[in-house]
N, C-alpha and C positions, 0 to 999 in steps of 0.2 A: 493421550497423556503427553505434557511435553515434557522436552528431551533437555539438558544441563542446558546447549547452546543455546534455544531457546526461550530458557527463565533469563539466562545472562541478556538475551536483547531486547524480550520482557523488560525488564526491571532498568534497563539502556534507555528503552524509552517512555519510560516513567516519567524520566526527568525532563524532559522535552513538554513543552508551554503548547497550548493550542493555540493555533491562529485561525482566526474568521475573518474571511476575505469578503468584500461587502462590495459586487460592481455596480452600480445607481448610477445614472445620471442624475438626479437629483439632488441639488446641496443638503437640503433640509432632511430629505428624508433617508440621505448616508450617513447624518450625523444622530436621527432618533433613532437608527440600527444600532450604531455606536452605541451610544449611551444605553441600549437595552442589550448591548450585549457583554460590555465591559464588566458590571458586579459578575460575572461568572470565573471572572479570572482570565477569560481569552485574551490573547491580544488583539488588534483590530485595526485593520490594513484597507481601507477605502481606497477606491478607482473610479472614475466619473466613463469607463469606457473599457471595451474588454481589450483596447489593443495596450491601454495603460499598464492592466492586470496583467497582460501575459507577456511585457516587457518586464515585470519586477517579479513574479511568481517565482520561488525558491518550496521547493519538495522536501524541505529537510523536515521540518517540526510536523506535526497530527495537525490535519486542518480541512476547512470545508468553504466553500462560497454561497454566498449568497447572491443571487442572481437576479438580473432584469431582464425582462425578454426584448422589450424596447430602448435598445441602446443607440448613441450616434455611433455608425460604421458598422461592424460586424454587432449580431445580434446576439440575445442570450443564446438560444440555442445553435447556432453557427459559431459561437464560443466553446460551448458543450461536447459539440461533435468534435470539432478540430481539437479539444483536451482529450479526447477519446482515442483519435486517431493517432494521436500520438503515446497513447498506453499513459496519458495521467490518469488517475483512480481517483481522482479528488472528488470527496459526496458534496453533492450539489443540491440547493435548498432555490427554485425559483420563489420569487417575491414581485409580482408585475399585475399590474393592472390590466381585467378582464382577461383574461387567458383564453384562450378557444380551446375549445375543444381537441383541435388537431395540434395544435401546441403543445397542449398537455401531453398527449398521446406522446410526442415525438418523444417530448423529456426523459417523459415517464421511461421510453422503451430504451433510452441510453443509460439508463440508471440515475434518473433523479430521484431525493430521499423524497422529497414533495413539492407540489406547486401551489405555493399560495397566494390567492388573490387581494390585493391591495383594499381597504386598509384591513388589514388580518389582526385578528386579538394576540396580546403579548401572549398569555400562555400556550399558542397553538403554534406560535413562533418560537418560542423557547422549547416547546418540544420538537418540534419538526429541528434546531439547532444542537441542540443533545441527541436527537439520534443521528444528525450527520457527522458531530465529533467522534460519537463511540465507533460509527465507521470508518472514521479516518484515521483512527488512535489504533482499531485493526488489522487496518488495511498497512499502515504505515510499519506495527509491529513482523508485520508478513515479508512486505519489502524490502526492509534490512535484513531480517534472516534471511530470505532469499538472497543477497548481495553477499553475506558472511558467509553461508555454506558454500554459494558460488566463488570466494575469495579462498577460503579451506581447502577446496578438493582445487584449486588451480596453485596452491601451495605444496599439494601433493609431486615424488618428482614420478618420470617415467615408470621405474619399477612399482613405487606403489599404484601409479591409479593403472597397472596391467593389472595388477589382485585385486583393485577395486571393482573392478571390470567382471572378473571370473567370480566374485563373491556376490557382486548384484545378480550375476545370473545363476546363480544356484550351484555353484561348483565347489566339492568339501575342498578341505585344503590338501587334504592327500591328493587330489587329481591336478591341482593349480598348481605343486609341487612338480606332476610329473609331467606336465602338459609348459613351465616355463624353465623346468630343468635346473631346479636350486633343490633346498633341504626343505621338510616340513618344518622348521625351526624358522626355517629365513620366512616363509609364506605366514606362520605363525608371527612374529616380530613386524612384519608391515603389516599384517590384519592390523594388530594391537595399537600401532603410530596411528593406519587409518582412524580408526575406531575416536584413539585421541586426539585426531589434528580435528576430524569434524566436529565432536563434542557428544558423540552415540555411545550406546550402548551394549546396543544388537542388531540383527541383521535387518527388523524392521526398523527400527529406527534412522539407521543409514539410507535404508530406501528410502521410507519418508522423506529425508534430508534431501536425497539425491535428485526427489520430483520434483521438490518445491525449488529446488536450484536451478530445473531445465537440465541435466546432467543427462537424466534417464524421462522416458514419457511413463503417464502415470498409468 
């Protein structure tokens, strides 16, 4: 079930436009991606090369690439990897002509949504595009909440994240009282800030908050 903070970045990025990144070297055939991808409402950001894409690549809005394995300079998937290795999540839809076999494999195993082989029917492309945006529109709901919770508990000061601390590990507040040497009143009143500054409820909820922040391991 999600938590207040989480409908709030829910519904945060609602508002945020999908972009489809389209790397081709092909003029003609970045521009009939374009035009079959535009009536969806996406927006549509072509690149003749992946070193072009990863000079202008901005993480802000929900979005996904579509990819060529055969590029000048760095390849699709040597694009792939090197987004990976840097922790981008961006769902990736190859579109390339003859794929191999060990190609595919490679894709496949860094997390591509699919690889499709050149010329591919619009509606097999248009699906394979719709499930890489709902992964990216996830992926990317994930990310800011992770950033906001991890912003919330760093807004926390000293005193509170020690009770955060003694409360993620199971300790009542009568023992955090007598173990940091205040009132239960005071250990009471920072639970409660906590509670409010991250946007929880309860004790799961906090945890939840506090794994998906990196704060605590899961």
């Amino acid at each position: 079930m999600a938590n207040a903070l989480q409908k709030e970045v829910f519904e945060t990025r609602q508002k945020s436009r999908d972009t489809v990144y389209i790397v081709e070297d092909d003029a003609s055939t970045r521009e009939a991606l374009g035009e079959l991808i535009r009536p969806t409402g996406a927006a549509v950001e072509s690149f003749r090369s992946a070193e072009e894409f990863l000079d202008a690549y901005r993480s802000d809005n929900p979005s996904c690439l579509l990819l060529d394995q055969h590029l000048p300079g760095i390849s699709g998937c040597e694009l792939l990897r090197q987004l990976r290795s840097e922790g981008v999540p961006i769902p990736v839809v190859f579109v390339t002509a003859h794929p191999s076999t060990p190609m595919t494999v490679d894709a496949m195993r860094m997390g591509a949504v699919n690889v499709l082989e050149k010329p591919c029917c619009e509606n097999e492309l248009r699906d394979a595009i719709h499930a890489a945006l709902t992964n990216g529109r996830k992926e990317q709901r994930q990310s800011a909440y992770r950033r906001e919770v991890a912003e919330r508990i760093d807004g926390l000061n000293n005193s509170e994240r020690e009770v955060l601390t003694h409360v993620l590990n199971g300790v009542p507040n009568k023992q955090i009282a007598s173990q940091l040497g205040v009132c239960i009143r005071t250990v009471e009143a920072r639970r409660s800030k906590i509670y409010k500054t991250i946007g929880v409820q309860s004790v799961a909820e906090l945890t939840r908050a506090c794994v998906a922040a990196g704060y605590i391991d899961a």
